[in-house]
C-alpha positions as CSV (number, residue, x, y, z in Angstrom):
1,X,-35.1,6.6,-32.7
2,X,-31.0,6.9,-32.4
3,X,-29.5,5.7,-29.3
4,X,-26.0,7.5,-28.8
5,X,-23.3,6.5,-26.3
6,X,-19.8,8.6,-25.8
7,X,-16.9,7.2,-24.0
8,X,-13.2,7.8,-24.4
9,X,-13.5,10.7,-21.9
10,X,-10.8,10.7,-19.0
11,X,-7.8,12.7,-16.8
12,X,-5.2,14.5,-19.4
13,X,-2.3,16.8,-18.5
14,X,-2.7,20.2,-20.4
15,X,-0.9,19.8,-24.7
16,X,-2.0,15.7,-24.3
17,X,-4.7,14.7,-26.9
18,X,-7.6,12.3,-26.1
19,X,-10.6,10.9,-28.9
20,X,-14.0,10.5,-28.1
21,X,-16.0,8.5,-29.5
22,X,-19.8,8.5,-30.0
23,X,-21.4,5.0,-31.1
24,X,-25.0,5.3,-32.6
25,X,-27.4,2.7,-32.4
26,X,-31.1,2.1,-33.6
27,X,-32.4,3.8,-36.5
28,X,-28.6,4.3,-38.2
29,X,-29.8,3.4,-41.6
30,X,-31.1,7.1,-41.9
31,X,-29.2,9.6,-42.4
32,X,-28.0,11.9,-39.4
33,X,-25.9,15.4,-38.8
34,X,-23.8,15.3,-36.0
35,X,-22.5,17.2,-33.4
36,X,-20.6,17.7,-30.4
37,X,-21.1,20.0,-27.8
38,X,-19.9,20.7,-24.2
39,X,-21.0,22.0,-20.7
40,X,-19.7,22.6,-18.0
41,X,-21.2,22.7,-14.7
42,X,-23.4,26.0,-14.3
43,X,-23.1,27.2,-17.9
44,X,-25.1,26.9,-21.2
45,X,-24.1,24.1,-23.4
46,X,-21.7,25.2,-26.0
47,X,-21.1,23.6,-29.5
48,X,-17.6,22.4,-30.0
49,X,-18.0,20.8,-33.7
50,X,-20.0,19.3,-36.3
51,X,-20.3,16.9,-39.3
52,X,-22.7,16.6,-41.9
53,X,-23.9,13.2,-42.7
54,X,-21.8,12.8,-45.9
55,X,-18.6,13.6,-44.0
56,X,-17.9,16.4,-46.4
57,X,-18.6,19.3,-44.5
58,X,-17.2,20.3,-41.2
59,X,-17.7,23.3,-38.7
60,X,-15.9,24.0,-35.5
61,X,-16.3,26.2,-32.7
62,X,-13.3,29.2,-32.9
63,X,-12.1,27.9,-29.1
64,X,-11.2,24.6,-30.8
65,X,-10.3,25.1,-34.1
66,X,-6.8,23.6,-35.4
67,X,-6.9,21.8,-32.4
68,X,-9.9,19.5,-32.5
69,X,-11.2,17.3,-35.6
70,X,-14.4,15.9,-36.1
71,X,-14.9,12.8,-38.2
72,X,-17.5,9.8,-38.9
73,X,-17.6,6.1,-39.6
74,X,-20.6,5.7,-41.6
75,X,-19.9,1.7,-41.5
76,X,-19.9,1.3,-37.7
77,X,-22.2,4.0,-36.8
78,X,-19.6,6.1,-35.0
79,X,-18.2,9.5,-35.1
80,X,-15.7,10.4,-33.4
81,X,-13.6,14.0,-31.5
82,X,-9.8,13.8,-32.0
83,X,-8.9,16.6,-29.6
84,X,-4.9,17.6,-29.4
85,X,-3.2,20.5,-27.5
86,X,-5.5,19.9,-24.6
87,X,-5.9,22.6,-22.1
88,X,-7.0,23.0,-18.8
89,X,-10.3,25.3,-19.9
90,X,-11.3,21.8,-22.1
91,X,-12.4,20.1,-18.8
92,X,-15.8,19.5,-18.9
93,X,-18.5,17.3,-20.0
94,X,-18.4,16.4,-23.5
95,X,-21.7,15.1,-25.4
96,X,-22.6,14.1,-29.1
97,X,-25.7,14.4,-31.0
98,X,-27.4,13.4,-34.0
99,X,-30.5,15.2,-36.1
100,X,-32.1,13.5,-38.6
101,X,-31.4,14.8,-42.3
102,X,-34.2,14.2,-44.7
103,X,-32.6,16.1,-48.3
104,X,-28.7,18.1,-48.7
105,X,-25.8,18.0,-46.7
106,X,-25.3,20.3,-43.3
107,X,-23.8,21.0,-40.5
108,X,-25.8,22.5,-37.5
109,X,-23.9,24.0,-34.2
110,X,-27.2,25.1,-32.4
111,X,-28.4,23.1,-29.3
112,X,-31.7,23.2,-31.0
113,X,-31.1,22.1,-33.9
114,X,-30.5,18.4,-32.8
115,X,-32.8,15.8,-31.8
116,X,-30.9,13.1,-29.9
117,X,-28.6,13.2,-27.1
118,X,-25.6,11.0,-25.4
119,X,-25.5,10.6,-22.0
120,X,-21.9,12.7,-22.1
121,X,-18.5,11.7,-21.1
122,X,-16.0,13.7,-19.3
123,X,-12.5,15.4,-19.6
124,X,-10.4,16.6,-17.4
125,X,-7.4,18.2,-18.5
126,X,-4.8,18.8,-15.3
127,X,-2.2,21.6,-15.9
C-alpha cells in the first residue's frame, strides 16, 4: 500500500505558474508510475501528465503541453506538477496517482490504469 498526499494547490491569476506536489508514503521502496489527473466538478476525470518510474519517459495531455512539466524525486518519495502560463480553464481539482510497476519503464494516462489515489488539491486560476 502507497499513501499519496498533494498540496501546493491555491488562487492564481491567469499566465501565473503554481507546483504541486505529491508526497508518497508506505510501500515507496517499490517501484511506481505516476500520474496526474484532473476533474472538475460534474465531468470525467481527465489525465493531465505522467512519469514513468525511472523519470525517463514523460507523457502529457495536448491541453497542457509546453506549459506543464512533470518530474519525480525518487529520494523523497515525491513527484511533482510545475504548471506555467496558467489559465482560467486550469481551475479545478488536481490529483496524483501511483501504479505499481513490476518489469520496463511506462507511462500510463488512463484512469484505470492506476491503483492509488491522493485525496486532490485544488487550483483556481482567476482571469
Amino acid at each position: 500500500q502507497v499513501q499519496l498526499v498533494e498540496s501546493g494547490g491555491r488562487l492564481v491569476q491567469a499566465g501565473g505558474s503554481l507546483r504541486l506536489s505529491c508526497a508518497a508514503s508506505g510501500r515507496t521502496f517499490s517501484r511506481y508510475a505516476m500520474g496526474w489527473f484532473r476533474q472538475a466538478p460534474g465531468k470525467e476525470r481527465e489525465f493531465v501528465a505522467a512519469i514513468a518510474w525511472s523519470g525517463d519517459s514523460t507523457y502529457y495531455a495536448d491541453s497542457v503541453k509546453g506549459r506543464f512539466t512533470i518530474s519525480g524525486d525518487n529520494a523523497k518519495n515525491t513527484v511533482y506538477l510545475q504548471m506555467n502560463s496558467l489559465r482560467p480553464e486550469d481551475t479545478t481539482v488536481y490529483y496524483c496517482a501511483a501504479r505499481l510497476v513490476f518489469r520496463g519503464s511506462y507511462y500510463y494516462s488512463a484512469e484505470g490504469d492506476y491503483e492509488y489515489w491522493g485525496q486532490g488539491t485544488q487550483v483556481t486560476v482567476s482571469s
